[in-house]
Every structure is written in structure tokens, then in C-alpha cells.
DSSP file (Angstrom, degrees, kcal/mol; ACC not computed):
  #  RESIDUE AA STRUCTURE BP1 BP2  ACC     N-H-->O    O-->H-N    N-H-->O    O-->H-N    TCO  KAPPA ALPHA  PHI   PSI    X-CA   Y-CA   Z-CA
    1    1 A X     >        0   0    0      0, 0.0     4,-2.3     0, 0.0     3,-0.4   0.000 360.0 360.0 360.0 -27.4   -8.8    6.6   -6.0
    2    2 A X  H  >  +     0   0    0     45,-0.7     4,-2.2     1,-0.2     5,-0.2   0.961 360.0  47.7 -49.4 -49.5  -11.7    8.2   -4.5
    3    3 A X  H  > S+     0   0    0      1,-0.3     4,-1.0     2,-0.2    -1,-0.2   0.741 110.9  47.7 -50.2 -38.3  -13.8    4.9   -4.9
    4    4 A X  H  > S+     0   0    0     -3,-0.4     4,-2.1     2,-0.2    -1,-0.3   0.921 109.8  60.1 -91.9 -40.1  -11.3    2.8   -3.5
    5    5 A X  H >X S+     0   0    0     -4,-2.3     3,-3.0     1,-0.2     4,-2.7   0.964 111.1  42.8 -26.9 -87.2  -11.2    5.8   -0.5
    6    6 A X  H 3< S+     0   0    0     -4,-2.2    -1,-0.2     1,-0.4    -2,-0.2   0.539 109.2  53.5 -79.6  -3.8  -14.6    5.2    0.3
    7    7 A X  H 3X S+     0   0    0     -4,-1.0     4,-1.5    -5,-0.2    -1,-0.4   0.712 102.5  52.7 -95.0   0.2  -14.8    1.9    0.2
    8    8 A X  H <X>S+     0   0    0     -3,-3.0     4,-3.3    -4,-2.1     5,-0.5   0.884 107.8  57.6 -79.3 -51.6  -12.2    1.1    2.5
    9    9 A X  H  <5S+     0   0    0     -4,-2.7    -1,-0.2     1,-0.2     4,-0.2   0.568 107.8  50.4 -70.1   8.6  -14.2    3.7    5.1
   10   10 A X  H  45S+     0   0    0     -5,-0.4    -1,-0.2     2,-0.1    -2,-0.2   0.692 114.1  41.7 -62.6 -54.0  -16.9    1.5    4.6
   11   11 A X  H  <5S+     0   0    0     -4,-1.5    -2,-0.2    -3,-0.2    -3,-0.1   0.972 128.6  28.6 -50.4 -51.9  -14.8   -1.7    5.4
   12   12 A X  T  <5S-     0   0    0     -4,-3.3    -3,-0.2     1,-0.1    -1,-0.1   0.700  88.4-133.7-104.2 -13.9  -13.0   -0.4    8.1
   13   13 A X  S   <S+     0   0    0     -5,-0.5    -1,-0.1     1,-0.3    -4,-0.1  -0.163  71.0 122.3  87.6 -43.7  -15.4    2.5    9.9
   14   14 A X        -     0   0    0     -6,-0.2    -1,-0.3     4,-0.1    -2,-0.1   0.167  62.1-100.6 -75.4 173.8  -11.8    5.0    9.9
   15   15 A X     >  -     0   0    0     -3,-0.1     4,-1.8     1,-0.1    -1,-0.1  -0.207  29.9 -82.7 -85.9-168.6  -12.0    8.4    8.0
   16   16 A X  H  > S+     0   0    0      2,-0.2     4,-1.8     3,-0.2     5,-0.3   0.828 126.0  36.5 -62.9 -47.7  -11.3    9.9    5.1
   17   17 A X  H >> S+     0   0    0      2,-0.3     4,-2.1     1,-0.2     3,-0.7   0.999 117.0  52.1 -58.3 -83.2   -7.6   10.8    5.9
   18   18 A X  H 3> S+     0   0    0      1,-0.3     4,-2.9     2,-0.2    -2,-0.2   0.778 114.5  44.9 -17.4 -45.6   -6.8    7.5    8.0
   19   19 A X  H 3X S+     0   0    0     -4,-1.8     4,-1.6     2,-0.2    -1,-0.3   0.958 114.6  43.8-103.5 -42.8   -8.0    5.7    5.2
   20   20 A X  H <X S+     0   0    0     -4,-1.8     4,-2.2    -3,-0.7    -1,-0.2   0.701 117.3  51.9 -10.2 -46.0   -6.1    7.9    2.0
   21   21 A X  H  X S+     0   0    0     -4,-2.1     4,-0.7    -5,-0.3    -2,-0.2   0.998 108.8  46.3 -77.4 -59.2   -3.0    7.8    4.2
   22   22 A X  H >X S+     0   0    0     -4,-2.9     4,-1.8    -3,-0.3     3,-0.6   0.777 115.0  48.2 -50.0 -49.5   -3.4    4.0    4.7
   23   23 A X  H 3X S+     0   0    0     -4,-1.6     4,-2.0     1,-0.2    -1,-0.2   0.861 111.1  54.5 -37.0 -63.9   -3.9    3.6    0.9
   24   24 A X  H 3< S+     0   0    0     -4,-2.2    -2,-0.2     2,-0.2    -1,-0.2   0.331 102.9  48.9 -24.3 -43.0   -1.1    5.7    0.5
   25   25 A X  H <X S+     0   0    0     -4,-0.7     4,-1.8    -3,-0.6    -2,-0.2   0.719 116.0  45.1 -84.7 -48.3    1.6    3.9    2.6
   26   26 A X  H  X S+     0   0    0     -4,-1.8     4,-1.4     2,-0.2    -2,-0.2   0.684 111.0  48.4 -92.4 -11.7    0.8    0.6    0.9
   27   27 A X  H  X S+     0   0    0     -4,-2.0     4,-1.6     2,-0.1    -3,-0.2   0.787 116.4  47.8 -59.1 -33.9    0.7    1.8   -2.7
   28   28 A X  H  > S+     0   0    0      2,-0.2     4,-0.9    -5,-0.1    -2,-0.2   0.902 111.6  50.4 -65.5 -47.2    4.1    3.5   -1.6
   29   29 A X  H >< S+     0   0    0     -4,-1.8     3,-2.0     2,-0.2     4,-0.5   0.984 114.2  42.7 -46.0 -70.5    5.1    0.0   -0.2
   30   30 A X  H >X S+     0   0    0     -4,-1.4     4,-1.8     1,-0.2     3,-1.6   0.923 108.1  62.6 -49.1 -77.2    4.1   -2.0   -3.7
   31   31 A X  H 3< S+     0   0    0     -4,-1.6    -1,-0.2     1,-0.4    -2,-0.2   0.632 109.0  39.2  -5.2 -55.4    5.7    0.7   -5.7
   32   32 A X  T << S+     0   0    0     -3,-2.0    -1,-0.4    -4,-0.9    -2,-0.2   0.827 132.2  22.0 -81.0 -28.7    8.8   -0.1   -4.2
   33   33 A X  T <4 S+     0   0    0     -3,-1.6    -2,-0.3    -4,-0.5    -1,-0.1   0.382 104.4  81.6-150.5 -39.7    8.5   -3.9   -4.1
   34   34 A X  S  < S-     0   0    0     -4,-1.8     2,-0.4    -5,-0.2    85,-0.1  -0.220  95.7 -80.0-103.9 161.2    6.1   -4.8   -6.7
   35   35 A X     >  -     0   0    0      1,-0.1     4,-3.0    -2,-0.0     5,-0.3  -0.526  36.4-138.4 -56.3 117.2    7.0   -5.1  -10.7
   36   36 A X  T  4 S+     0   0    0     -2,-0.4    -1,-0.1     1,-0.2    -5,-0.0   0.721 103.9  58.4 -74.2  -0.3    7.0   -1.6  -12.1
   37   37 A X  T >> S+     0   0    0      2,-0.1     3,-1.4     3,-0.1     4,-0.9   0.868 112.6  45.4 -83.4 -55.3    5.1   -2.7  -15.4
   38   38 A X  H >> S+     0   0    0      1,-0.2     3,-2.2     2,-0.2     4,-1.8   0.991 114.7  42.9 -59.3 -56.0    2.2   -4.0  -12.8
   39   39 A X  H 3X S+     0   0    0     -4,-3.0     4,-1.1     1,-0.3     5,-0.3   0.687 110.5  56.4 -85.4  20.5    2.0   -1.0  -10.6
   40   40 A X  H <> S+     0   0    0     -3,-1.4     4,-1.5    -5,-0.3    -1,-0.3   0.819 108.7  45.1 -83.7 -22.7    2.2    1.3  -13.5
   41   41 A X  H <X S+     0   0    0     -3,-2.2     4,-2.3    -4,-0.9    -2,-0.2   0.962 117.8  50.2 -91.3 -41.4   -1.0   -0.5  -14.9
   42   42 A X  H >X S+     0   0    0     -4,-1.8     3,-4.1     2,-0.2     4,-0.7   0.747 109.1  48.8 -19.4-104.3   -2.4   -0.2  -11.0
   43   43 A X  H 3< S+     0   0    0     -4,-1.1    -1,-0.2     1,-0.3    -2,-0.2   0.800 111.7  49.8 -22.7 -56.8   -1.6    3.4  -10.8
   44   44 A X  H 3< S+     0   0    0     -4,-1.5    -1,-0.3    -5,-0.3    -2,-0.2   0.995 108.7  50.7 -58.6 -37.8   -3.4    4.0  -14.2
   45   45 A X  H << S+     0   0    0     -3,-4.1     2,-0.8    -4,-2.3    -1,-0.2   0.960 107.4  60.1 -56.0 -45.1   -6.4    2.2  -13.1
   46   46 A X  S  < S-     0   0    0     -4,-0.7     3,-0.5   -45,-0.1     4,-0.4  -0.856  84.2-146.6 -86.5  90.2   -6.4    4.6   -9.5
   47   47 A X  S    S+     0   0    0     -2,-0.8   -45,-0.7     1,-0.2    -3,-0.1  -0.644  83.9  14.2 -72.3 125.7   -6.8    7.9  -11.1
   48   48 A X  S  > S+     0   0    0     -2,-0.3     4,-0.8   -47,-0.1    -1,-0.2  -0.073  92.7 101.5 104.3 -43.9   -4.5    9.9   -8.3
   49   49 A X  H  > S+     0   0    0     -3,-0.5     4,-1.9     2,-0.2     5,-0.2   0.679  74.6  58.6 -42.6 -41.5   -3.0    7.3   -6.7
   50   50 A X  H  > S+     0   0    0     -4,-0.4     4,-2.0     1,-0.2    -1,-0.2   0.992 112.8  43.1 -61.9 -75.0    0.5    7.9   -8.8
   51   51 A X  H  > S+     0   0    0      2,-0.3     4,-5.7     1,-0.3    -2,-0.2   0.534 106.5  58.8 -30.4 -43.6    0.6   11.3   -7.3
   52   52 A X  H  X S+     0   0    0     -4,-0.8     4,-3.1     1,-0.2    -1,-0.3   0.961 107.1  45.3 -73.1 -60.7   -0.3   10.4   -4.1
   53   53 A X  H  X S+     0   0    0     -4,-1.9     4,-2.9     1,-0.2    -2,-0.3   0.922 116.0  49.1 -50.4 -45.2    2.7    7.9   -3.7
   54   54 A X  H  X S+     0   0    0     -4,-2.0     4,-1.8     2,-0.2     5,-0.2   0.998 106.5  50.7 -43.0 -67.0    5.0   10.4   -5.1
   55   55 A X  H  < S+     0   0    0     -4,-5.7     3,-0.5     1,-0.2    -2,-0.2   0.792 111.5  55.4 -24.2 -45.0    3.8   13.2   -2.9
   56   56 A X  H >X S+     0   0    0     -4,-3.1     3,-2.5     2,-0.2     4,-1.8   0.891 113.2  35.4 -47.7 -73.6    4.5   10.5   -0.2
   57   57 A X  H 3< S+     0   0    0     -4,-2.9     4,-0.5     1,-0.3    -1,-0.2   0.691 103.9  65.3 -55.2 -23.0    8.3    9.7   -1.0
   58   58 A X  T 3< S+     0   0    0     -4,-1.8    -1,-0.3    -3,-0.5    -2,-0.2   0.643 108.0  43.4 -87.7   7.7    9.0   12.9   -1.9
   59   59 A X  T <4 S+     0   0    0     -3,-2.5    -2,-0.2    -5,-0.2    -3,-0.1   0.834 119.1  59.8 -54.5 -51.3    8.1   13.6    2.6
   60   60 A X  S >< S+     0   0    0     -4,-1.8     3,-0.7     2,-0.1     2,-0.3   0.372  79.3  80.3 -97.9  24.2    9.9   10.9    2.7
   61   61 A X  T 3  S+     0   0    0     -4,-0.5     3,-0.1     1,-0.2     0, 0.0  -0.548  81.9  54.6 -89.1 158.8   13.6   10.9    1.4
   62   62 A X  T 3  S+     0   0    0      1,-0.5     2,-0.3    -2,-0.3    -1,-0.2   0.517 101.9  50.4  91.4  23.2   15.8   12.1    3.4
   63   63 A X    <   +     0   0    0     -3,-0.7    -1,-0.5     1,-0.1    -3,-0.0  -0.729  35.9 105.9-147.4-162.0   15.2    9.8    6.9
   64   64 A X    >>  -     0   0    0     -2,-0.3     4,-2.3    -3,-0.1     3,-0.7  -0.149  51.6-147.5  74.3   5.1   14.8    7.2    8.2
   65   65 A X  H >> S-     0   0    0      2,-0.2     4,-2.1     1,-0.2     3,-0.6   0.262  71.9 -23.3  29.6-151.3   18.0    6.3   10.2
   66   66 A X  H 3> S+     0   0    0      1,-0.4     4,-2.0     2,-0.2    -1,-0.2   0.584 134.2  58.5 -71.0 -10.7   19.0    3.0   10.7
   67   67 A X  H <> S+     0   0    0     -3,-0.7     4,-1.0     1,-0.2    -1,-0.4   0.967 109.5  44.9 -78.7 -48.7   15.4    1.4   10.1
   68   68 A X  H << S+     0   0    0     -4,-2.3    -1,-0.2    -3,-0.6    -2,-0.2   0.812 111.9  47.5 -76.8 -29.7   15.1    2.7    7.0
   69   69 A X  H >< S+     0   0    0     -4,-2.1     3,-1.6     1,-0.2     4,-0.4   0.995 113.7  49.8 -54.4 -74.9   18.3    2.0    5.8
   70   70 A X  H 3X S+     0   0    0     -4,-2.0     4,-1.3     1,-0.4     3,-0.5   0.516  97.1  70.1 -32.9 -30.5   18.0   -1.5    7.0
   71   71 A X  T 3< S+     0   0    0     -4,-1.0    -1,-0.4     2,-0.2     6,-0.1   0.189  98.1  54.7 -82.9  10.0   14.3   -2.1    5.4
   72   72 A X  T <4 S+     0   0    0     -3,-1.6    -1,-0.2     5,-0.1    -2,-0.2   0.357 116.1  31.8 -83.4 -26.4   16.0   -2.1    2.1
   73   73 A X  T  4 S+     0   0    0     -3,-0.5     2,-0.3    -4,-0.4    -2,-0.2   0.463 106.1  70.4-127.3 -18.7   18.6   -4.9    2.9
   74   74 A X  S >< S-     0   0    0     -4,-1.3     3,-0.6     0, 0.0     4,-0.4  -0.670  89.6-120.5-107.9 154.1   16.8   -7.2    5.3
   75   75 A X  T 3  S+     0   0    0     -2,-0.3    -2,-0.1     1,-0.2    -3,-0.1  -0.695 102.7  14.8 -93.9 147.6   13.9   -9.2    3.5
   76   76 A X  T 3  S+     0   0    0     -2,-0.3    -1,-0.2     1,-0.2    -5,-0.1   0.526  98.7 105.6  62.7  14.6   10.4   -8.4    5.2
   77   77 A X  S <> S+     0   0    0     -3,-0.6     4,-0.9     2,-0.2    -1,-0.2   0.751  85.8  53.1 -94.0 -28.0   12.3   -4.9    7.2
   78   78 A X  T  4 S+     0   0    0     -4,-0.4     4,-0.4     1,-0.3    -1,-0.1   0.526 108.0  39.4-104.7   1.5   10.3   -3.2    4.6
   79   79 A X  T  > S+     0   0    0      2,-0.1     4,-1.1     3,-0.1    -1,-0.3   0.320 110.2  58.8-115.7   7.4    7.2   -4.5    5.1
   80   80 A X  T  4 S+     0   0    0      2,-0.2    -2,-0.2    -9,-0.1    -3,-0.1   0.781 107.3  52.6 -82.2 -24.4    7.7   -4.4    9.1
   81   81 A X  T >< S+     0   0    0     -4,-0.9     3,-1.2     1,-0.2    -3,-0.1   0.919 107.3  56.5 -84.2 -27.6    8.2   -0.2    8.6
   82   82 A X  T 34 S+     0   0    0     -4,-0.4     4,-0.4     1,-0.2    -1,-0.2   0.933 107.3  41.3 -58.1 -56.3    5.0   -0.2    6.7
   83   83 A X  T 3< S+     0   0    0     -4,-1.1     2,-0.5     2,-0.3    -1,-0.2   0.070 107.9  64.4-110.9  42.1    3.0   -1.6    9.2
   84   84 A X  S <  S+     0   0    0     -3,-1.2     2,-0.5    -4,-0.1     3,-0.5   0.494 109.4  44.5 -91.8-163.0    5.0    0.7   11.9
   85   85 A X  S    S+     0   0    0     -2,-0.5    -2,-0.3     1,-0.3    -3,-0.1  -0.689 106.6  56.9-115.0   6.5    3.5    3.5   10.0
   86   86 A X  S   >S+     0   0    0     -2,-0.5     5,-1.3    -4,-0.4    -1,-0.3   0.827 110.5  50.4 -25.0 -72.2    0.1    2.0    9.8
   87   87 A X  T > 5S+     0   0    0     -3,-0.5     3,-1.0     2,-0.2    -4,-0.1   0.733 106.8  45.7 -30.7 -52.6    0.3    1.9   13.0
   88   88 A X  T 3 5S+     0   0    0      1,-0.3    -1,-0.2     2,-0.2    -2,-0.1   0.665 101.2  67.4 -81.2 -16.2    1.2    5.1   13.7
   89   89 A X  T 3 5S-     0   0    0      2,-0.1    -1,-0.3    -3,-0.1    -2,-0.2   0.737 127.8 -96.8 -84.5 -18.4   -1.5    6.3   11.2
   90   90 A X  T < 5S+     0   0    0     -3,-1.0     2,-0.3     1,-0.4    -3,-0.2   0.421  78.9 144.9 124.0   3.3   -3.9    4.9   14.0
   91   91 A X      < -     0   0    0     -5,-1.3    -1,-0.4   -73,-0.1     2,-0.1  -0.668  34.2-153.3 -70.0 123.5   -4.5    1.3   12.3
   92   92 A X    >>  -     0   0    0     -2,-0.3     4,-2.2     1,-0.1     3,-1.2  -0.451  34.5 -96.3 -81.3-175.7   -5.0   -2.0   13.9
   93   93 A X  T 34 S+     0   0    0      1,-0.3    -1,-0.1     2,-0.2    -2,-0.0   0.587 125.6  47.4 -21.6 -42.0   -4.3   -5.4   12.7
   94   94 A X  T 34 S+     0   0    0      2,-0.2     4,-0.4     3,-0.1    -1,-0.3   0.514 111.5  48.5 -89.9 -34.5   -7.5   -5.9   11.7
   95   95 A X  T <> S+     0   0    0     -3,-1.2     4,-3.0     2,-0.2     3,-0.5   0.918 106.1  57.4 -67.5 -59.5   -7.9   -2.6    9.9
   96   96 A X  H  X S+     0   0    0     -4,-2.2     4,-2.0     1,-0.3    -2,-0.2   0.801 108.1  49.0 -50.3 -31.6   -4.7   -3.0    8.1
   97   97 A X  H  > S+     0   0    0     -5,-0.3     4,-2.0     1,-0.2    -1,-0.3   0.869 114.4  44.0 -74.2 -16.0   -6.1   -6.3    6.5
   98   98 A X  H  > S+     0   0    0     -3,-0.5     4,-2.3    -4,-0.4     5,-0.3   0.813 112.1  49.4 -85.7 -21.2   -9.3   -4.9    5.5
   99   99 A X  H  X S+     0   0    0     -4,-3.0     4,-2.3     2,-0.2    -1,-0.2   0.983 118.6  40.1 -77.9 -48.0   -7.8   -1.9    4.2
  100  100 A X  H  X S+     0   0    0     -4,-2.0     4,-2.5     2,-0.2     3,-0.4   0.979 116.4  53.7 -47.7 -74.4   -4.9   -4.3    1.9
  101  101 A X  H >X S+     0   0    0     -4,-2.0     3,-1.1    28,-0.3     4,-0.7   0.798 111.9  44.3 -24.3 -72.9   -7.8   -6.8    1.2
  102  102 A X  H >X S+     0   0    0     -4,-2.3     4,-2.1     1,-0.3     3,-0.8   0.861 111.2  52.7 -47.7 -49.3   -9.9   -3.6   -0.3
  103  103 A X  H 3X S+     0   0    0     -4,-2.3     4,-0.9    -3,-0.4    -1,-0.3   0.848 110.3  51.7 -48.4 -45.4   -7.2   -2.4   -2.1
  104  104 A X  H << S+     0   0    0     -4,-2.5    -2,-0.2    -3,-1.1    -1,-0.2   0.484 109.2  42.7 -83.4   0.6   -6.9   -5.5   -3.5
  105  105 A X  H <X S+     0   0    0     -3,-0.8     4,-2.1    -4,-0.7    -2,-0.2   0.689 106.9  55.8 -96.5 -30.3   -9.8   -6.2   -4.6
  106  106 A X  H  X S+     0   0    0     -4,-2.1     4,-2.8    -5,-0.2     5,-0.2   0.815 111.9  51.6 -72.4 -37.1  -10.7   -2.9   -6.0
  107  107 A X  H  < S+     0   0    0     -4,-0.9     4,-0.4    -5,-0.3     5,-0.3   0.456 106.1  56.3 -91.8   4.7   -7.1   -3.5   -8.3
  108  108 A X  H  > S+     0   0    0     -5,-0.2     4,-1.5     3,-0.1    -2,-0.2   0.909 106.8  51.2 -86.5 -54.2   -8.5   -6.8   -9.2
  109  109 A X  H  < S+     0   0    0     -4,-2.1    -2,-0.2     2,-0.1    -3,-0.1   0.946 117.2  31.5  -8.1 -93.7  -11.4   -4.9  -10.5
  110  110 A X  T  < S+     0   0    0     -4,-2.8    -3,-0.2     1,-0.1    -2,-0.1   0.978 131.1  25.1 -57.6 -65.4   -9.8   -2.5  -12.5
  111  111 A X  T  4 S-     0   0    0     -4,-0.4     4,-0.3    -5,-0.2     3,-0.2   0.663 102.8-111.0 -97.0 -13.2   -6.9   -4.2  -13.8
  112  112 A X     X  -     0   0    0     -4,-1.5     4,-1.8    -5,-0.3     3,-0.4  -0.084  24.5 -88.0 112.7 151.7   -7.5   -7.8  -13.7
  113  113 A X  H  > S+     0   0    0      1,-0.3     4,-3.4     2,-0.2     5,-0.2   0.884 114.1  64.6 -70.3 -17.4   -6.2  -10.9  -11.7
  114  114 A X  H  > S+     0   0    0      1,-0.2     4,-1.5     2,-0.2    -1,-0.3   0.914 108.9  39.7 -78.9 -37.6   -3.3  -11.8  -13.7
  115  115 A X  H  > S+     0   0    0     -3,-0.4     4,-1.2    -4,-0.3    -1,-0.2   0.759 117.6  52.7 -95.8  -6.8   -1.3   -8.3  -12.8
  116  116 A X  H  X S+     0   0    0     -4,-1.8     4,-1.4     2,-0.1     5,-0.4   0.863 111.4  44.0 -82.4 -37.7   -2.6   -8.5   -9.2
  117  117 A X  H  X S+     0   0    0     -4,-3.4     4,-2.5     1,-0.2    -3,-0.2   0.930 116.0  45.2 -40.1 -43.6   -1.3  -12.3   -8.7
  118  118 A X  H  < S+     0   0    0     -4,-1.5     4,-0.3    -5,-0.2    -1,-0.2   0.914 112.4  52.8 -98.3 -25.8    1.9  -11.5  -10.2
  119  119 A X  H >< S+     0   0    0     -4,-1.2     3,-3.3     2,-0.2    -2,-0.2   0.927 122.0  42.6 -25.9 -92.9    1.8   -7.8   -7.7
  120  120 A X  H >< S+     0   0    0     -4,-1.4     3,-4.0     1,-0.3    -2,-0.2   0.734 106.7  50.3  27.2-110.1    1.2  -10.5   -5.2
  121  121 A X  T 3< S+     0   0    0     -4,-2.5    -1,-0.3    -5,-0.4    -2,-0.2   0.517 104.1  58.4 -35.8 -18.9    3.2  -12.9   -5.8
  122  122 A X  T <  S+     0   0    0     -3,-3.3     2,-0.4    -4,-0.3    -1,-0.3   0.319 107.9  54.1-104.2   4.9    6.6  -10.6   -6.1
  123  123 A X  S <> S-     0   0    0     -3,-4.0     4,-0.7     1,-0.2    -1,-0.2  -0.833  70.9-180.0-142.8  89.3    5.9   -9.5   -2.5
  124  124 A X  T >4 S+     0   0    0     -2,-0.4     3,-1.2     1,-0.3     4,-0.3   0.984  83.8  63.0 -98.3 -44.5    5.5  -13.0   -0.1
  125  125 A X  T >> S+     0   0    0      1,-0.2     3,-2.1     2,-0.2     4,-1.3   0.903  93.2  74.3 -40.2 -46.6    4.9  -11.0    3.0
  126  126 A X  H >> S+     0   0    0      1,-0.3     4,-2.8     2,-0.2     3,-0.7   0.845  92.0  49.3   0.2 -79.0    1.8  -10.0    1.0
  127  127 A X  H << S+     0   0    0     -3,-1.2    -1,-0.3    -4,-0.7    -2,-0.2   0.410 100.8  57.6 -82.2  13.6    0.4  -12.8    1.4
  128  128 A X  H <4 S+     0   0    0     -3,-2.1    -1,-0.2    -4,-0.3    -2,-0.2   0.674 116.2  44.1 -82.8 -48.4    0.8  -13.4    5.6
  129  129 A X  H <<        0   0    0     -4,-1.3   -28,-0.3    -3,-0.7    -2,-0.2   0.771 360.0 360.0-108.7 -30.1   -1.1  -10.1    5.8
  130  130 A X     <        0   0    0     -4,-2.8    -1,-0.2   -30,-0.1    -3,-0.1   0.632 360.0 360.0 -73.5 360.0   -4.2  -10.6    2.9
């Protein structure tokens, strides 16, 4: 995960934290969303990455009031809270595509196109934001 870290602060100029956290929110996102035989072969590819997303959910059970309830049952509520917390992590628009893009290129890399298409593919806001 480190690699993918420091090329996203390359892409996008944020730091090390901004850019881990960012990582972080949309691995968390896919995780939820995504085939769990593809982001397991992700996560194995991103040595850390697994960990990280845990840490992440396990901050985050136990909120989220009505939004977060609601991103679960509304199509595309869950990828509107993600990039409310993007946001909130200090990302713009512009950041958040370069950071997804990088991310997705770097898991193209490691694991190959066929298990990022099908990532992809399982997730059609995805593609509005790559």
C-alpha cells in the first residue's frame, strides 16, 4: 500500500495522511460494494490495505444516523457518503478522481484487468467518477 500511498501524493500534491485516508475510504467503499472474491485478490495485492479498511469500519460502526442507514438502501447514497467524507478529508473533485484513477491503476497492475473490470463493473457510479 505504501507504493500506491506515494503515488497518489505524486498525482494529487496532498500528503501522506490525506492521501492513506483517501485510499482508505474508497477501499472501505469497494469492500462493501465490490465482489468479495475481487477485493480479496485486491487486498492481497496491497500489502496493508485489508487492515487498513478494517481499522476503518471498525471507527466506524456504530453511526451514522439516518445517512448512513439510508446509503445502504438507496442506490448511489453510498457512494454520495463516500465522497462526503472525501470531502471532509480535504479532497476536491479533481483530487478524488486522481486519487480513484491511481488506485485503479495501481490494482490493474497488481492484479490484472479482468478482476478490476469486473470491481468496476459491480459498482456503476464507479464509472461517473474514473
Amino acid at each position: 500500500m505504501d507504493e500506491l500511498i506515494q503515488r497518489i501524493i505524486v498525482a494529487t500534491g496532498v500528503n501522506v495522511e490525506t492521501a492513506r485516508q483517501a485510499v482508505t475510504i474508497i477501499l472501505n467503499f469497494l469492500n462493501k460494494e465490490a465482489p468479495q472474491e475481487r477485493m480479496q485478490e485486491v487486498f492481497a495485492a496491497l500489502p496493508g490495505a485489508e487492515k487498513a479498511v478494517n481499522d476503518y469500519a471498525g471507527e466506524k460502526t456504530g453511526g451514522g444516523g439516518l445517512l448512513g442507514g439510508l446509503s445502504g438502501m438507496v442506490p448511489g447514497m453510498g457512494a454520495m457518503a463516500v465522497l462526503g467524507e472525501l470531502s471532509s478529508a480535504g479532497l476536491d473533485m479533481g483530487e478524488v478522481q486522481k486519487v480513484a484513477r491511481e488506485l485503479i491503476e495501481v490494482a490493474r497492475e497488481k492484479v490484472g484487468d479482468d478482476t478490476i473490470n469486473e470491481v468496476i463493473a459491480s459498482i456503476p457510479v464507479l464509472k461517473q467518477i474514473i
